[in-house]
C-alpha positions as YAML, in Angstrom:
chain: A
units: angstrom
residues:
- id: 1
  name: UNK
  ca: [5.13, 0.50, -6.33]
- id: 2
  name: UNK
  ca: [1.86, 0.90, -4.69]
- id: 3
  name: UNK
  ca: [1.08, -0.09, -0.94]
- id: 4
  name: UNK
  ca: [-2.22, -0.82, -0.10]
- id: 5
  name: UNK
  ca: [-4.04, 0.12, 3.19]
- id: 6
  name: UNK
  ca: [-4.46, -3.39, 3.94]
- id: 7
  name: UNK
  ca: [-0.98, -4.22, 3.29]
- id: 8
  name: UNK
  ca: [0.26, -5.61, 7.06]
- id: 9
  name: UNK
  ca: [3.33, -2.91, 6.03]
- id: 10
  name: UNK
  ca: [0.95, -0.04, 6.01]
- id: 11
  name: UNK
  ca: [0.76, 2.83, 8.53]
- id: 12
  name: UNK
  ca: [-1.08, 5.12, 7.79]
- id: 13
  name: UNK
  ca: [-1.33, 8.65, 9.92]
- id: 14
  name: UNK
  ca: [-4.92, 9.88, 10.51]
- id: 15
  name: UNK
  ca: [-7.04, 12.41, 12.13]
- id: 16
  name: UNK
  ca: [-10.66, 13.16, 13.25]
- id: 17
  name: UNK
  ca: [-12.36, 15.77, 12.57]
- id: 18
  name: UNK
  ca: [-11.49, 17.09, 15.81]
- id: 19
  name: UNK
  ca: [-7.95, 17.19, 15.53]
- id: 20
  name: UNK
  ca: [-7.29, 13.45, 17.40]
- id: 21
  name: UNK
  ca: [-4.13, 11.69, 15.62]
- id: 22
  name: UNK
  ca: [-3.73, 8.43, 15.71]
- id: 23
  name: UNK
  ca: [-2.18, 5.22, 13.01]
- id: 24
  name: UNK
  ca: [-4.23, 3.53, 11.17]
- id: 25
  name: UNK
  ca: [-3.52, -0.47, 10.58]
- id: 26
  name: UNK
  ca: [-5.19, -3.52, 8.47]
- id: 27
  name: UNK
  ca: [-6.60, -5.88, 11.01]
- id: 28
  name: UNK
  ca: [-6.47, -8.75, 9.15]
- id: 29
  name: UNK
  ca: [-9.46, -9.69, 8.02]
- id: 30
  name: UNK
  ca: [-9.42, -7.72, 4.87]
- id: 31
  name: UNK
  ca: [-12.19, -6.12, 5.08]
- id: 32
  name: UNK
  ca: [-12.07, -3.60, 8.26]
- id: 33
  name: UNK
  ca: [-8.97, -1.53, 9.50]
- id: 34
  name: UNK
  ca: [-8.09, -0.83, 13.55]
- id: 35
  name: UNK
  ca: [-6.55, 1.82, 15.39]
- id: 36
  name: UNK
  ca: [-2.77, 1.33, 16.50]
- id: 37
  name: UNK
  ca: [-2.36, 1.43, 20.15]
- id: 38
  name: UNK
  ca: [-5.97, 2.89, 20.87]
- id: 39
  name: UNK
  ca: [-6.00, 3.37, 24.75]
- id: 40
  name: UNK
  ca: [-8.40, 3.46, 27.06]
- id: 41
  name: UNK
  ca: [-8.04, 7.19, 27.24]
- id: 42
  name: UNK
  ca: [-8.36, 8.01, 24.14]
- id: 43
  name: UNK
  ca: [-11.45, 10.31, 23.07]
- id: 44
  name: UNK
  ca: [-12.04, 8.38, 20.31]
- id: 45
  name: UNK
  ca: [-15.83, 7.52, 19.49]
- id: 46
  name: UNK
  ca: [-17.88, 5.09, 17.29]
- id: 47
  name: UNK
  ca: [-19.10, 7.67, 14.15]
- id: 48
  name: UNK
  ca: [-15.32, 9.25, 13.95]
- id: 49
  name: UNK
  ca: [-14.56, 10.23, 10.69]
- id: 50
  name: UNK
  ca: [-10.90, 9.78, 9.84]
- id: 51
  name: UNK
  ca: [-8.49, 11.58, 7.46]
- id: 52
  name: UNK
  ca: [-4.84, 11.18, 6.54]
- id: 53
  name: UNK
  ca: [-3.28, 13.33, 8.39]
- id: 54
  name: UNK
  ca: [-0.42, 14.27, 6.02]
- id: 55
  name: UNK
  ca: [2.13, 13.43, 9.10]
- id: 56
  name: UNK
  ca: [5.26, 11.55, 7.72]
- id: 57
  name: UNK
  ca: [4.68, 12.73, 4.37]
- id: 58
  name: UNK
  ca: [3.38, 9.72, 2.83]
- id: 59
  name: UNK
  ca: [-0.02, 10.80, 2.25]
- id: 60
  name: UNK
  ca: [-1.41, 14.77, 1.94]
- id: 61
  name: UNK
  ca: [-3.28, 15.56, 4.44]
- id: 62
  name: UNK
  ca: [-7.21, 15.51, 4.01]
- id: 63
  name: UNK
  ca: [-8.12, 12.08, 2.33]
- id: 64
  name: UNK
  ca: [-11.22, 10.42, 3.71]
- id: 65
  name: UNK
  ca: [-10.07, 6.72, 4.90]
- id: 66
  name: UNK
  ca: [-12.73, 5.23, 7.10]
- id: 67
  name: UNK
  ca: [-15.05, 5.53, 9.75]
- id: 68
  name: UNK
  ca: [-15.24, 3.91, 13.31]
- id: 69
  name: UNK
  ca: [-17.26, 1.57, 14.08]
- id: 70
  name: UNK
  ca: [-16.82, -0.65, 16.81]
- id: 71
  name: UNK
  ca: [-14.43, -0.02, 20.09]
- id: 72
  name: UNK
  ca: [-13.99, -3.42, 22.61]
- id: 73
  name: UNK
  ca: [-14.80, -2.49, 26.52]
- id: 74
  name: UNK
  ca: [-12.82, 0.39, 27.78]
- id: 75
  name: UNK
  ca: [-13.11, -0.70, 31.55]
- id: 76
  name: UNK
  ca: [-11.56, -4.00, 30.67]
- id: 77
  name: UNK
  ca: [-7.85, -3.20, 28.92]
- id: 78
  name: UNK
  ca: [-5.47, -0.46, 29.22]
- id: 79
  name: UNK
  ca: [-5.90, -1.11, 25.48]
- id: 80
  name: UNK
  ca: [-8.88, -1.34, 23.34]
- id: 81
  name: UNK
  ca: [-9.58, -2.42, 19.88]
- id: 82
  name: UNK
  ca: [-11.04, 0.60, 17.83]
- id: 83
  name: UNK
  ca: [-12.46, -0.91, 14.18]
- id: 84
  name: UNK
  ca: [-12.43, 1.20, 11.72]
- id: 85
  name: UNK
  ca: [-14.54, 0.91, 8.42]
- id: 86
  name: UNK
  ca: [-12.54, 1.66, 5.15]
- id: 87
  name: UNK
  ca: [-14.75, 4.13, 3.09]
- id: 88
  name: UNK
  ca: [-13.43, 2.04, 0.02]
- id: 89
  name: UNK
  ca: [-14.81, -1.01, -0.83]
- id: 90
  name: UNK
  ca: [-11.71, -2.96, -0.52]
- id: 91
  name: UNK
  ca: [-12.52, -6.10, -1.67]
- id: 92
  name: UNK
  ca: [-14.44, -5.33, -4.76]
- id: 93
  name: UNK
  ca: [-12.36, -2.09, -6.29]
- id: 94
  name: UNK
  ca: [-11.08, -2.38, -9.66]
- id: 95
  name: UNK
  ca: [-9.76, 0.75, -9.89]
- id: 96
  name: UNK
  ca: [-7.51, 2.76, -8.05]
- id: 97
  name: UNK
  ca: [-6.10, 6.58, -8.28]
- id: 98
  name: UNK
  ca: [-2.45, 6.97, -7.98]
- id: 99
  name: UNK
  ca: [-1.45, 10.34, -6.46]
- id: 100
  name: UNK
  ca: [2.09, 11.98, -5.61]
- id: 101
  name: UNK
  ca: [3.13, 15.43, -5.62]
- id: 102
  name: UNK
  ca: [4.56, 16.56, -9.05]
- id: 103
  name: UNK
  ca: [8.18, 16.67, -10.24]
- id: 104
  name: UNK
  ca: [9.19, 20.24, -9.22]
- id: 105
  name: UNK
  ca: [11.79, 20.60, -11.86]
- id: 106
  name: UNK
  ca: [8.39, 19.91, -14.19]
- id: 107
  name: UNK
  ca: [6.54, 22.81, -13.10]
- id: 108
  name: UNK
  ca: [9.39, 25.01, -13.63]
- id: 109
  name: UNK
  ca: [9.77, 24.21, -17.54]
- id: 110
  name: UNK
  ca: [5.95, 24.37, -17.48]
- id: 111
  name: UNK
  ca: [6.09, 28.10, -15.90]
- id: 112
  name: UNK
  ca: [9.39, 28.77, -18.29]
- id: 113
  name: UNK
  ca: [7.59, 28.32, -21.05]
- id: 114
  name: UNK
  ca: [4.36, 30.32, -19.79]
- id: 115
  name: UNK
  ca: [2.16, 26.48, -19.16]
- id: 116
  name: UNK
  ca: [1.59, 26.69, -16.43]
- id: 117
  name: UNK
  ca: [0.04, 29.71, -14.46]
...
C-alpha cells in the first residue's frame, strides 16, 4: 500500500539542513504541510529546507520534502504553526516513485551468481 504525505495517518520524520528534527504533518488543506508540535523555541526559520530524516525507518534519510514558509507569532503561543511547502506538486502529480530497500535474500542470489557486484 502506499501512504501519502497528506494522508492525516502520515508522520513523517524530517530534518534541516542544520541538523533540527522535527515531524512533519498534512494540515488539511491539501495543499501545504505543518510542523508537529513546533514551539516557540524552536530555531526553526521561514526558508528551512527539510529532509526525511530516515528516523523510524520509514523513509531513508535524505529526501527533499518541503520548504517553510510561514510560522504564526512566536510571542503569542507556547505553540506556533510552522507551514511547510511540499516540494511536490501535490495536487496535480500523476506519477509517483515507489521506493523500499531491496529483498536481501535477492541480492545474495544476485552476488551467488556473480550479478551483482
Amino acid at each position: 500500500s502506499v501512504l501519502l504525505i497528506t494522508d492525516n495517518e502520515s508522520y513523517v520524520p524530517v530534518q534541516t539542513n542544520d541538523g533540527e528534527l522535527t515531524i512533519v504533518v498534512d494540515s488539511g488543506d491539501g495543499s501545504t504541510l505543518e510542523l508537529l508540535d513546533a514551539t516557540a523555541t524552536t530555531k526553526f526559520k521561514i526558508g528551512d529546507k527539510l529532509f526525511t530524516s530516515g528516523l523510524a525507518l520509514r523513509y531513508l534519510a535524505g529526501y527533499p520534502v518541503g520548504i517553510i514558509t510561514a510560522i504564526s507569532d512566536k510571542d503569542k503561543m507556547a505553540f506556533v504553526k510552522v507551514v511547510v511547502s511540499p516540494y511536490g506538486r501535490l495536487n496535480n502529480t500523476r506519477q509517483v516513485l515507489l521506493v523500499w530497500e531491496p529483498d536481501s535474500n535477492l541480492i545474495n542470489e544476485a552476488r551467488a551468481k556473480n550479478e551483482l557486484i
